[in-house]
Biotite code that builds the C-alpha atoms (Angstrom):
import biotite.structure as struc

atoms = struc.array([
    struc.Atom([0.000, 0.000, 0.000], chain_id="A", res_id=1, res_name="UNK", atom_name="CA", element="C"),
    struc.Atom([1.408, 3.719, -1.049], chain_id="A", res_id=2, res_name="UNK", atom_name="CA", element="C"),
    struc.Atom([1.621, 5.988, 2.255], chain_id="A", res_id=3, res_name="UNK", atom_name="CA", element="C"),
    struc.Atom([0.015, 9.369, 2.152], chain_id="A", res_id=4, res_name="UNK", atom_name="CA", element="C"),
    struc.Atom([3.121, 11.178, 2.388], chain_id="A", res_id=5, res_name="UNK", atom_name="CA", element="C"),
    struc.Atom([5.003, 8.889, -0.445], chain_id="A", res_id=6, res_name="UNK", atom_name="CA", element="C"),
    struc.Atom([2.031, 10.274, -2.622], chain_id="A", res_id=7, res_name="UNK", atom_name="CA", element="C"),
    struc.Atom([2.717, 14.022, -1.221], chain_id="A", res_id=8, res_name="UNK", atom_name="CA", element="C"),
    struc.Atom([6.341, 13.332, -2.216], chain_id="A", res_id=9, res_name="UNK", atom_name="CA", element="C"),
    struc.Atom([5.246, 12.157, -5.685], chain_id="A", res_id=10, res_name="UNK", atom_name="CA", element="C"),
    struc.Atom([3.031, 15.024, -5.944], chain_id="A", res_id=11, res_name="UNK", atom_name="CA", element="C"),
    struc.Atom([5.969, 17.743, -5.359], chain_id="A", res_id=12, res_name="UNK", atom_name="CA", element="C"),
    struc.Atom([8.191, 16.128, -7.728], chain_id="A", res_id=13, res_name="UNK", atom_name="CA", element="C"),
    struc.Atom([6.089, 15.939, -11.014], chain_id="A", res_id=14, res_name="UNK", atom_name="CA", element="C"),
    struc.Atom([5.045, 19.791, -9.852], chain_id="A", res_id=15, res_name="UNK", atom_name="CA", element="C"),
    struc.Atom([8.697, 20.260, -9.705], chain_id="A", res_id=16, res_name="UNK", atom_name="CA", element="C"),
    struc.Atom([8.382, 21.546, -6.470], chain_id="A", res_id=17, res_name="UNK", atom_name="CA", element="C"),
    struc.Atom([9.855, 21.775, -3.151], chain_id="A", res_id=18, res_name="UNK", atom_name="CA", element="C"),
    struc.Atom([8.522, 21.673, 0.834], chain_id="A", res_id=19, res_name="UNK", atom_name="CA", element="C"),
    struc.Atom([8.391, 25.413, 0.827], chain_id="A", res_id=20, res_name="UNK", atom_name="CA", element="C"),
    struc.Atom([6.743, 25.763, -2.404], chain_id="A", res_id=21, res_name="UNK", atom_name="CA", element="C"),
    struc.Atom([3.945, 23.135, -1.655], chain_id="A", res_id=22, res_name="UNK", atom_name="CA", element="C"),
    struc.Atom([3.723, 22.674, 2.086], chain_id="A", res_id=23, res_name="UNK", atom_name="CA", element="C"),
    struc.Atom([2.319, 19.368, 3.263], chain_id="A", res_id=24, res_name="UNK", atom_name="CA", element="C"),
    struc.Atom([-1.059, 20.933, 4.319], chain_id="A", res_id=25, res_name="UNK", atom_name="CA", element="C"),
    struc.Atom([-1.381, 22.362, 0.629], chain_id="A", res_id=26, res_name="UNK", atom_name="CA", element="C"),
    struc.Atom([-0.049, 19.146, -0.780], chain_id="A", res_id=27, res_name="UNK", atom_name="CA", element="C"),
    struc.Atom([-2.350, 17.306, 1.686], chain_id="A", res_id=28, res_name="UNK", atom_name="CA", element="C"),
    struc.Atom([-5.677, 19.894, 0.674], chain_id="A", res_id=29, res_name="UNK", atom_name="CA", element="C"),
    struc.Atom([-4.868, 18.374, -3.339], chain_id="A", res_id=30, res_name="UNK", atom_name="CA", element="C"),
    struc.Atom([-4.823, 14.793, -2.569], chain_id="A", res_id=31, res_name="UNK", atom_name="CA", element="C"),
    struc.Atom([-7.936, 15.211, -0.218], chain_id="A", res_id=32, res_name="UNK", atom_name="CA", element="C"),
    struc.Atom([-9.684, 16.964, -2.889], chain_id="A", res_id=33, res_name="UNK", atom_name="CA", element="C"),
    struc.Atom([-8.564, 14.473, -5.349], chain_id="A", res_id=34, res_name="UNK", atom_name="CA", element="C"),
    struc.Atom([-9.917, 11.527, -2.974], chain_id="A", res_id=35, res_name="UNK", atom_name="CA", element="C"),
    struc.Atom([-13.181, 13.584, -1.841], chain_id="A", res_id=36, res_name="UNK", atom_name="CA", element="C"),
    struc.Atom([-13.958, 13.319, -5.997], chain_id="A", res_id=37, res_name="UNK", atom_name="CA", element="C"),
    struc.Atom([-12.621, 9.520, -6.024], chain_id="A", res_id=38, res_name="UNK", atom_name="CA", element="C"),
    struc.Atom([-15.332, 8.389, -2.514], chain_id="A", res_id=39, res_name="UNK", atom_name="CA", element="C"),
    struc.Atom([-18.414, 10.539, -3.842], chain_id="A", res_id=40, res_name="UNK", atom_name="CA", element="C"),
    struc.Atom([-18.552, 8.986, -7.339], chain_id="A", res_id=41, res_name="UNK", atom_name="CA", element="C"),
    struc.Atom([-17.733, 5.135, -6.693], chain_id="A", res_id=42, res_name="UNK", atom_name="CA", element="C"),
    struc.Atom([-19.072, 3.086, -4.496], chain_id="A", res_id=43, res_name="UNK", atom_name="CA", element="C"),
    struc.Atom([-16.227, 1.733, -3.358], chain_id="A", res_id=44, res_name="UNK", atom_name="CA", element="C"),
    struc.Atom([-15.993, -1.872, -0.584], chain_id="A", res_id=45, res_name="UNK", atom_name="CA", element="C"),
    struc.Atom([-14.622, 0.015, 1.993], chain_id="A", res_id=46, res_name="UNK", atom_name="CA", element="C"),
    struc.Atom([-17.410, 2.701, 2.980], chain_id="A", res_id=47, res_name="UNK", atom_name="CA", element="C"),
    struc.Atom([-20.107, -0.765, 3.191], chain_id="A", res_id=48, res_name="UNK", atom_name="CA", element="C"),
    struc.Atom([-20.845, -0.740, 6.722], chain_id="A", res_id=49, res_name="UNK", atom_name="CA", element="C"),
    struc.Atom([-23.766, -3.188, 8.582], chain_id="A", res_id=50, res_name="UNK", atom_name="CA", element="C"),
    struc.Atom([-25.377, -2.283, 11.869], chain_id="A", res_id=51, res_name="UNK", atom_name="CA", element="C"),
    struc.Atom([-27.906, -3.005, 14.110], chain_id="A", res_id=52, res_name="UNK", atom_name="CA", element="C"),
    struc.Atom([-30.169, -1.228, 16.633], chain_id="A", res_id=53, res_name="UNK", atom_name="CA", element="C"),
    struc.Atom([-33.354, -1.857, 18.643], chain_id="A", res_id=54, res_name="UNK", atom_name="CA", element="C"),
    struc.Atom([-36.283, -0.100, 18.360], chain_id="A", res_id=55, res_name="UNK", atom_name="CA", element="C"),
    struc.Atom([-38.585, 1.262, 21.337], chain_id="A", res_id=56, res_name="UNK", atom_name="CA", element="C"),
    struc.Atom([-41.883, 0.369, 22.120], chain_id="A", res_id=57, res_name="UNK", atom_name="CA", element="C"),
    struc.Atom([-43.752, 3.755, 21.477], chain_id="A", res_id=58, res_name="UNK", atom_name="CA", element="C"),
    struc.Atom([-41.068, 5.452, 19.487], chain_id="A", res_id=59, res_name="UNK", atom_name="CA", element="C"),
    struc.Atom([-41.025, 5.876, 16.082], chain_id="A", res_id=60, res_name="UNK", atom_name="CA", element="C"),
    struc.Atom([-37.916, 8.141, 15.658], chain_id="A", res_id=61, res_name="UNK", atom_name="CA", element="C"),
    struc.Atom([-34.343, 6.506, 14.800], chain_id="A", res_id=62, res_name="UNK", atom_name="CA", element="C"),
    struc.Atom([-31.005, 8.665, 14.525], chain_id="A", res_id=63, res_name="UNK", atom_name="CA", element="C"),
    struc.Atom([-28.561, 7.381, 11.468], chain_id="A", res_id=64, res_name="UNK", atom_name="CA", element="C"),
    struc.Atom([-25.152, 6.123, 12.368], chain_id="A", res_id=65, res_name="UNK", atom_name="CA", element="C"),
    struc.Atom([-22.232, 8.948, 12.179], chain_id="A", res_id=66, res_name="UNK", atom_name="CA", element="C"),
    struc.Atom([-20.366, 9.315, 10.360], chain_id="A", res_id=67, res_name="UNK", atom_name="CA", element="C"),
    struc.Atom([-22.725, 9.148, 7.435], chain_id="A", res_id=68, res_name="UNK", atom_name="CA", element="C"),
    struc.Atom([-23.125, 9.241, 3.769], chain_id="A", res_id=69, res_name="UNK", atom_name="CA", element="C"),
    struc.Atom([-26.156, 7.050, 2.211], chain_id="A", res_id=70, res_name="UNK", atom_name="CA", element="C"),
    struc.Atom([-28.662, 4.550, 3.156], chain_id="A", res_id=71, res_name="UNK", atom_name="CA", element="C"),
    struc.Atom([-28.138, 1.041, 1.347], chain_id="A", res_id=72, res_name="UNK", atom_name="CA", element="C"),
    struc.Atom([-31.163, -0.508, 3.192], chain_id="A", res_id=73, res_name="UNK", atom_name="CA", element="C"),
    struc.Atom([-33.656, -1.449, 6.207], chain_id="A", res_id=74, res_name="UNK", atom_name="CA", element="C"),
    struc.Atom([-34.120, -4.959, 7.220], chain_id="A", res_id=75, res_name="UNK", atom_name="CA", element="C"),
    struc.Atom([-36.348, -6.249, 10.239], chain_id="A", res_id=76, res_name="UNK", atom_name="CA", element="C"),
    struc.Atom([-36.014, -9.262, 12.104], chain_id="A", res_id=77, res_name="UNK", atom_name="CA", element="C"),
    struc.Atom([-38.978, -11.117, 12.685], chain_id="A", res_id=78, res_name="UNK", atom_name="CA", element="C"),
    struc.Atom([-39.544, -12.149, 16.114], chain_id="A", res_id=79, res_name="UNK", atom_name="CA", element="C"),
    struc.Atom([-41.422, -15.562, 15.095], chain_id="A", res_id=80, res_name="UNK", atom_name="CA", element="C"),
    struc.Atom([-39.275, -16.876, 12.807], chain_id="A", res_id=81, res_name="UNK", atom_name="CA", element="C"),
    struc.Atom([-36.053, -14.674, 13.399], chain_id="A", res_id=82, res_name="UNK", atom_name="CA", element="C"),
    struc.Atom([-36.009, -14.016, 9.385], chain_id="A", res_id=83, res_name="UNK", atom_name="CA", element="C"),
    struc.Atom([-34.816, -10.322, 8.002], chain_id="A", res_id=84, res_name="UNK", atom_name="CA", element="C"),
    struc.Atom([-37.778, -8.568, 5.918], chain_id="A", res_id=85, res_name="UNK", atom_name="CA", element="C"),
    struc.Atom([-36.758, -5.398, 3.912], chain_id="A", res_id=86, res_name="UNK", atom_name="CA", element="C"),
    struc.Atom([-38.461, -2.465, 5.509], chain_id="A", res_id=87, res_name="UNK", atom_name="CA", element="C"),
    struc.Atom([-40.332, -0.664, 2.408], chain_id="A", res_id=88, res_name="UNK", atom_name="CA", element="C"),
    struc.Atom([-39.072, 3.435, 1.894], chain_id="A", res_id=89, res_name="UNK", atom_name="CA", element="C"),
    struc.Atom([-41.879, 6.017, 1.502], chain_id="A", res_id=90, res_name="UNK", atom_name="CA", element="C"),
    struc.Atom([-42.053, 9.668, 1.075], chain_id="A", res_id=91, res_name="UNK", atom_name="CA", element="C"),
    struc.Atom([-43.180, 12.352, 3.616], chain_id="A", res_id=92, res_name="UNK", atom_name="CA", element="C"),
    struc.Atom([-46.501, 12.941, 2.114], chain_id="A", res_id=93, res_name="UNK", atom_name="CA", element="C"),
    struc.Atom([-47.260, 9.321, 2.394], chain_id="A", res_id=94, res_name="UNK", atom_name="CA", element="C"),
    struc.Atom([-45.664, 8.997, 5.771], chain_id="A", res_id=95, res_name="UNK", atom_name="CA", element="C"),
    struc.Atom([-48.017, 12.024, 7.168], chain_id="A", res_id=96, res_name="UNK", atom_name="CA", element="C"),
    struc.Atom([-50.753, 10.448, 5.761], chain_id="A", res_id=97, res_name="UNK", atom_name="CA", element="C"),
    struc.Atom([-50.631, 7.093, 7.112], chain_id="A", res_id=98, res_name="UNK", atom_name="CA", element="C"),
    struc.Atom([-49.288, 8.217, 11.147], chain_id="A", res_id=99, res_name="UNK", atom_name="CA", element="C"),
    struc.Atom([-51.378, 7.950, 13.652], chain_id="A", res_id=100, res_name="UNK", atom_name="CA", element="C"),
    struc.Atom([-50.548, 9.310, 17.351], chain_id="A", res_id=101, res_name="UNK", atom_name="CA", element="C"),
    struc.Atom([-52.168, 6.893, 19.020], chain_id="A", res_id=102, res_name="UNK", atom_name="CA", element="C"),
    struc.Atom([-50.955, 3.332, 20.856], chain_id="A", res_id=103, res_name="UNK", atom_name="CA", element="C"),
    struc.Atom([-53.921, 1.702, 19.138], chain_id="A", res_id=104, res_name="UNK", atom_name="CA", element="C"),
    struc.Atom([-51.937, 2.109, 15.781], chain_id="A", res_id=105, res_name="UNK", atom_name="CA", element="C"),
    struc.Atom([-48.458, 0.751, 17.265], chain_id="A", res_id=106, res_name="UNK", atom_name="CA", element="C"),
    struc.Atom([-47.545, -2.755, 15.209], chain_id="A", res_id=107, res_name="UNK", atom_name="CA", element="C"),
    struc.Atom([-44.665, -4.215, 13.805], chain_id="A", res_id=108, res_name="UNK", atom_name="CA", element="C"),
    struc.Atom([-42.911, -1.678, 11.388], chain_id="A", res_id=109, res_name="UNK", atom_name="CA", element="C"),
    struc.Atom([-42.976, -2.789, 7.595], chain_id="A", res_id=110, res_name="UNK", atom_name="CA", element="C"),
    struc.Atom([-41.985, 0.607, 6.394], chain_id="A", res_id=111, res_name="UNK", atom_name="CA", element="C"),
    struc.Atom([-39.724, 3.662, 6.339], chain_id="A", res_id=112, res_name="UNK", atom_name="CA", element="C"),
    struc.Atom([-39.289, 7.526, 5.767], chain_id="A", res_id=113, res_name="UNK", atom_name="CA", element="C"),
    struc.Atom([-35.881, 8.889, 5.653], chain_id="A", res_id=114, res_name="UNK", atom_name="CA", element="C"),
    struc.Atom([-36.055, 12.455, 6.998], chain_id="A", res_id=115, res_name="UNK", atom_name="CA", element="C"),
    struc.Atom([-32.588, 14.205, 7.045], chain_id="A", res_id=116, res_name="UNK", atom_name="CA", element="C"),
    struc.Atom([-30.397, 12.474, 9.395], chain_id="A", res_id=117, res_name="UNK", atom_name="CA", element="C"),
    struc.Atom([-33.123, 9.922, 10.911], chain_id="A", res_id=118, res_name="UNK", atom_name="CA", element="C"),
    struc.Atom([-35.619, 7.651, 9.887], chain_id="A", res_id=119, res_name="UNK", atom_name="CA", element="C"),
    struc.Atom([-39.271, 7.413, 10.764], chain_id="A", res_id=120, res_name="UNK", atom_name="CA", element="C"),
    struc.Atom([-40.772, 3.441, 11.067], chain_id="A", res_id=121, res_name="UNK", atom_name="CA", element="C"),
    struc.Atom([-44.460, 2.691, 10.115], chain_id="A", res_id=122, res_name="UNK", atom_name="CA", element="C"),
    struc.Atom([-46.363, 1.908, 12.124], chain_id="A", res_id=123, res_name="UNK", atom_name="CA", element="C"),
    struc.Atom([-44.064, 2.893, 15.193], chain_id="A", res_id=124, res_name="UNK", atom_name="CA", element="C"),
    struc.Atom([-43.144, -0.060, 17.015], chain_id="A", res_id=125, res_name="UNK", atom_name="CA", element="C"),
    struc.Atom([-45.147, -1.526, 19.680], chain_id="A", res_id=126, res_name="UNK", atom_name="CA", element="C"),
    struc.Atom([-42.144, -3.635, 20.943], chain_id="A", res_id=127, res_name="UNK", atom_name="CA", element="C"),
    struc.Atom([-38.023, -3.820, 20.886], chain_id="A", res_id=128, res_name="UNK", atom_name="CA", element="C"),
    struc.Atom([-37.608, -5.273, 17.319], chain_id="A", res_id=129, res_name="UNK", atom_name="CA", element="C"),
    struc.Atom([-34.092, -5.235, 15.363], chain_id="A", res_id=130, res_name="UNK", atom_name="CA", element="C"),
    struc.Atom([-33.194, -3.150, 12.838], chain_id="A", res_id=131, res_name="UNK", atom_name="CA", element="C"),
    struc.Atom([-30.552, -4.800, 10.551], chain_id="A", res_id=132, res_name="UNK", atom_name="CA", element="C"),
    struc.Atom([-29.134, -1.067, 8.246], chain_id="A", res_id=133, res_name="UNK", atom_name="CA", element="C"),
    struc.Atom([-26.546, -1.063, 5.609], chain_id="A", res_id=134, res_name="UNK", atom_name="CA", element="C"),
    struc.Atom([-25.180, 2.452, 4.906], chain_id="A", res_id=135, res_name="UNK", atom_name="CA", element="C"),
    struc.Atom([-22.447, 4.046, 3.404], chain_id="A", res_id=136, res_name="UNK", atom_name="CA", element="C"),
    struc.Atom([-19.850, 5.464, 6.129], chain_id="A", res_id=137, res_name="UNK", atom_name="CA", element="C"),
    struc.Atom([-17.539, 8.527, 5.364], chain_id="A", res_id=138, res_name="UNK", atom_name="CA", element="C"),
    struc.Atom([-13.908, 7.460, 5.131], chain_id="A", res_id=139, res_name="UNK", atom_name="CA", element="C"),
    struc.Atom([-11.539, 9.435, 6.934], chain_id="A", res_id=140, res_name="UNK", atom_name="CA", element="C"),
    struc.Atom([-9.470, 12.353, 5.636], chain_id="A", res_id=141, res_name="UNK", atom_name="CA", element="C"),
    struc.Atom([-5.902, 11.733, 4.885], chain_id="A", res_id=142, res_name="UNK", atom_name="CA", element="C"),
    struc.Atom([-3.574, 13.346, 6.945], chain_id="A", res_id=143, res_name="UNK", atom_name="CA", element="C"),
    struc.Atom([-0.147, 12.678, 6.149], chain_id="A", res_id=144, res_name="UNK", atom_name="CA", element="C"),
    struc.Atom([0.524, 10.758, 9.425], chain_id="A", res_id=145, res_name="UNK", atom_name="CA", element="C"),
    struc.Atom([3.110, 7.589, 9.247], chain_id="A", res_id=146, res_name="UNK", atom_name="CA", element="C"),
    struc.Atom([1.567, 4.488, 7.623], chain_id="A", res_id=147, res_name="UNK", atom_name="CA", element="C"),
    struc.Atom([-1.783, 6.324, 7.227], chain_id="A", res_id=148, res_name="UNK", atom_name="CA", element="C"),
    struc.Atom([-2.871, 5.284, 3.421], chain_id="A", res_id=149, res_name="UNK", atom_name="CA", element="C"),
    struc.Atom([-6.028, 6.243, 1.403], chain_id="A", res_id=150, res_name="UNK", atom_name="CA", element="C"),
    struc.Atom([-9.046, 3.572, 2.692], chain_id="A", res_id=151, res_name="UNK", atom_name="CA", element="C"),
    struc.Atom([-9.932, 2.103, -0.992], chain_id="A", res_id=152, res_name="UNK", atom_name="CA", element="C"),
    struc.Atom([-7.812, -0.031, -2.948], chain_id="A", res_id=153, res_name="UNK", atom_name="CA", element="C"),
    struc.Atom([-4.136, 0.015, -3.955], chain_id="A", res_id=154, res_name="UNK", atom_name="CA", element="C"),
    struc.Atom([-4.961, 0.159, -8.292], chain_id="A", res_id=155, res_name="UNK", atom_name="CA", element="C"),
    struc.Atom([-6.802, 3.713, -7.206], chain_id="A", res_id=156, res_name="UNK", atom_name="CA", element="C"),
    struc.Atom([-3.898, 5.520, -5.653], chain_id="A", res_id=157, res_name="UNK", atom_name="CA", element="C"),
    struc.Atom([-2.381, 6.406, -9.187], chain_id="A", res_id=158, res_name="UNK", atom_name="CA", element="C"),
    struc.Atom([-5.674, 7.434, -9.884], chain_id="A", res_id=159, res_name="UNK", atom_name="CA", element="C"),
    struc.Atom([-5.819, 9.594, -6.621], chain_id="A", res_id=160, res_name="UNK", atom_name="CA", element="C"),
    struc.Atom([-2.327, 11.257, -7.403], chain_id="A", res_id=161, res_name="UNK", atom_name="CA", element="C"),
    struc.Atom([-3.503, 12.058, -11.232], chain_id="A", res_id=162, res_name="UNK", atom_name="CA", element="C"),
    struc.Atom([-6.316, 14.270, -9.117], chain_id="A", res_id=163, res_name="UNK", atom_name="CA", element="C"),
    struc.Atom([-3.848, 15.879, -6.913], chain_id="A", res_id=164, res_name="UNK", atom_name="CA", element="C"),
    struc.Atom([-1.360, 16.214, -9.751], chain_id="A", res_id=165, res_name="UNK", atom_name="CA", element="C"),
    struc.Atom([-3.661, 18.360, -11.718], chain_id="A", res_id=166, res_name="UNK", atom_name="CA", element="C"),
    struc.Atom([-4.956, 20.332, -8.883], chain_id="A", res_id=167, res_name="UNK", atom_name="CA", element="C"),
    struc.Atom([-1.819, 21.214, -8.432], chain_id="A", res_id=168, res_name="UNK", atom_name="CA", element="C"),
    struc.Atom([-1.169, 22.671, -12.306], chain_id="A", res_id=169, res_name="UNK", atom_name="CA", element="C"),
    struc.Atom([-4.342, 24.713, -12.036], chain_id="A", res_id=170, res_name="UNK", atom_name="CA", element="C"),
    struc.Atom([-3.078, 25.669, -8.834], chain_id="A", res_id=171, res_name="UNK", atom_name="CA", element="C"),
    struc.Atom([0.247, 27.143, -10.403], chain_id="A", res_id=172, res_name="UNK", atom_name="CA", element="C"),
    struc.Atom([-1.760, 28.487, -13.494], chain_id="A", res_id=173, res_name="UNK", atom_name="CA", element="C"),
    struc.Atom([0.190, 25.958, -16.066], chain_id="A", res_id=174, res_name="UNK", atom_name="CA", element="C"),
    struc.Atom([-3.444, 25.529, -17.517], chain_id="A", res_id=175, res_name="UNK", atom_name="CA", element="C"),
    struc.Atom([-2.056, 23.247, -20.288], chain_id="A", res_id=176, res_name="UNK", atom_name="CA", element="C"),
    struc.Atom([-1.087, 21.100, -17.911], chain_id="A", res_id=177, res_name="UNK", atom_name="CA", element="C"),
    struc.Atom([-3.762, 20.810, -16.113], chain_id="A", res_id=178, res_name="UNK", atom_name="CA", element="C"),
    struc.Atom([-5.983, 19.688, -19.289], chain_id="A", res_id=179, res_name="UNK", atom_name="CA", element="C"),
    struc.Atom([-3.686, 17.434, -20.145], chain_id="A", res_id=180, res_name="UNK", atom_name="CA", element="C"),
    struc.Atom([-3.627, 15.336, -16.799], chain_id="A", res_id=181, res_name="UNK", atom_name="CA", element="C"),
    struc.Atom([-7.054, 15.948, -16.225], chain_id="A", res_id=182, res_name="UNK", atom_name="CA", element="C"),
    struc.Atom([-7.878, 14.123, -19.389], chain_id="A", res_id=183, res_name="UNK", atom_name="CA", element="C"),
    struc.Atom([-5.386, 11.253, -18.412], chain_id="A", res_id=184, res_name="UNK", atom_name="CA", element="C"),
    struc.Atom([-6.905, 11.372, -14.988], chain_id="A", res_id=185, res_name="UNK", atom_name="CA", element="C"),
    struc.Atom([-10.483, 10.951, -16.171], chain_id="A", res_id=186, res_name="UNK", atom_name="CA", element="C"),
    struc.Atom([-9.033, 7.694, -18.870], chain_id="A", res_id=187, res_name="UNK", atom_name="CA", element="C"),
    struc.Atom([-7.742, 6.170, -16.052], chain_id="A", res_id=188, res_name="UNK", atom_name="CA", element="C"),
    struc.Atom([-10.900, 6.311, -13.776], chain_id="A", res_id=189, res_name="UNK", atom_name="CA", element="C"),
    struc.Atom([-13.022, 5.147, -16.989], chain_id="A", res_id=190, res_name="UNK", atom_name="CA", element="C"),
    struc.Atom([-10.595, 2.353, -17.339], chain_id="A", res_id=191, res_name="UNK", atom_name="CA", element="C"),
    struc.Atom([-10.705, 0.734, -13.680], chain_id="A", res_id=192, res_name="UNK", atom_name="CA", element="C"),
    struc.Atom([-13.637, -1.088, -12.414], chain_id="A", res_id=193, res_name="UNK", atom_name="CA", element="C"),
    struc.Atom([-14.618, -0.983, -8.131], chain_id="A", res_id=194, res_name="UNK", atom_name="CA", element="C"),
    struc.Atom([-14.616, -3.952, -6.606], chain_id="A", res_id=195, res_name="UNK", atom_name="CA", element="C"),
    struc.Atom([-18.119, -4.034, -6.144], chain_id="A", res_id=196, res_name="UNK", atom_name="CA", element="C"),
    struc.Atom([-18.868, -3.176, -9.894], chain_id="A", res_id=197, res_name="UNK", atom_name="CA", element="C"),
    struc.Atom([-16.713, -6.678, -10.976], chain_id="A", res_id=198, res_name="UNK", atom_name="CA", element="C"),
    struc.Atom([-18.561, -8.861, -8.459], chain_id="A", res_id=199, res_name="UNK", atom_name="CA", element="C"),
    struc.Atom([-21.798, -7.804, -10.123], chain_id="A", res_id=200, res_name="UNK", atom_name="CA", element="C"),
    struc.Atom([-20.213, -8.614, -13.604], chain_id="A", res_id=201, res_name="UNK", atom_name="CA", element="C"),
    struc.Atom([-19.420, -11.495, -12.590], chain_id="A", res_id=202, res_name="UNK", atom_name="CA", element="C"),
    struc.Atom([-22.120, -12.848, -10.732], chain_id="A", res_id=203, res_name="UNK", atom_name="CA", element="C"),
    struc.Atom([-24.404, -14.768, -12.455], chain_id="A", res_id=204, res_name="UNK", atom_name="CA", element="C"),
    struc.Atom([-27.156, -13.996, -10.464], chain_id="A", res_id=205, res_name="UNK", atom_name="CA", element="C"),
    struc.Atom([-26.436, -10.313, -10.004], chain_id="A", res_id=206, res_name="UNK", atom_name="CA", element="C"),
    struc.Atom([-29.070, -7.793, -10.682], chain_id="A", res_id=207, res_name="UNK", atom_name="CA", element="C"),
    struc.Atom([-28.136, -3.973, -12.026], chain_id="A", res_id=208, res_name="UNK", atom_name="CA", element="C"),
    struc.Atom([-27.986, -1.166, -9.572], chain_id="A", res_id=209, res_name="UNK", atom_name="CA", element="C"),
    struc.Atom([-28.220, 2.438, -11.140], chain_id="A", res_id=210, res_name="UNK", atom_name="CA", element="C"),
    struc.Atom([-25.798, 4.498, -8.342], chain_id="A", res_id=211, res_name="UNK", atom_name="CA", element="C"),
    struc.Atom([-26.957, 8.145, -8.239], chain_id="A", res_id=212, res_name="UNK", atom_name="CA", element="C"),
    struc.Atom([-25.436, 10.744, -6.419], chain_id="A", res_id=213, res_name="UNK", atom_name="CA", element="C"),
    struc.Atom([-28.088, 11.337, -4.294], chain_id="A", res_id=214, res_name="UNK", atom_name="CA", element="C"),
    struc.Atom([-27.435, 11.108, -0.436], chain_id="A", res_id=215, res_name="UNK", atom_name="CA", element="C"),
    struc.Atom([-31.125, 11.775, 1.076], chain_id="A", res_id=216, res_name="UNK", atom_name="CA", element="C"),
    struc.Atom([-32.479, 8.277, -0.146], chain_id="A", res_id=217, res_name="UNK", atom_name="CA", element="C"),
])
């Protein structure tokens, strides 16, 4: 694995630069930026995180895990048979129009509404159930510290330099630069597959996710 600050020192020498020209918090800002780009596009292994809480009886309000980026699913564990059911997502309108403040109404959730950073269950519970959620977690920063390296995989720390690299040429106002690694930057990304994108080519059985950029889902 490449070490943060092997990819600052690769950085300052194809800028033809030296520590006071391109401190390691400025180098460090261009390789973030570069891997900011890299985590929001691709959804990479790494950010796949499972978790589980318990509801409340009487309370229908949840808190998502921090950090946070996207919901992947909810699943509910069945208290008869112990077998996970996907909980169903609706919007607010439908969400307001189905609640019901009263205990009468309090059953075994079967449904969702994801409202900023928590999600509502319908009906609320009227017992401590388990909530299975996948999400997508927020990788740390780099920072430049020894051993630290970027959280995806190895093949997509040229890729990660190619970002910094021409960050760094707009940065100095060599514009022709800049174009011309920003082009070789993009090849490269259109050329390498994430992991999870290969399992579902080669899974027979796999289905086709569209991946939006969309967070609130």
């Amino acid at each position: 694995m490449i070490e943060t600050l092997t990819l600052i020192e690769d950085l300052r020498q194809h800028l033809g630069l030296d520590e006071d020209d391109l401190t390691d918090e400025d180098a460090l800002l261009l390789l973030n930026k570069s891997y900011w780009e890299l985590l929001d596009k691709f959804p990479f292994r790494e950010k796949e995180v499972t978790a589980a809480f318990s509801t409340t009886a009487s309370i229908n309000l949840y808190a998502v895990p921090s950090p946070f980026e996207a919901l992947k699913s909810l699943s509910i564990q069945n208290p008869d048979d112990d077998k996970l059911s996907p909980l169903v997502r609706i919007n607010q309108k439908e969400y307001d129009r189905k609640f019901v403040n009263n205990t009468d109404d309090e059953d075994f959730p079967t449904e969702y509404y994801r409202e900023k950073n928590c999600i509502k269950l319908w009906p609320t519970p009227d017992d401590e159930y388990t909530i299975t959620i996948r999400y997508w977690t927020v990788l740390d920063d780099l920072i430049g510290a020894v051993d630290e390296t970027p959280g995806f995989p190895q093949n997509w720390h040229e890729i990660l330099g190619y970002g910094a690299l021409w960050r760094g040429y707009l940065r100095l106002g060599d514009i022709v630069r800049c174009e011309r690694i920003k082009n070789l930057h993009a090849q490269l990304i259109n050329t390498t597959v994430p992991v999870e994108s290969k399992e579902e080519i080669d899974s027979p059985t796999a289905g086709i996710e569209v991946l939006l950029n969309e967070y609130d889902v």
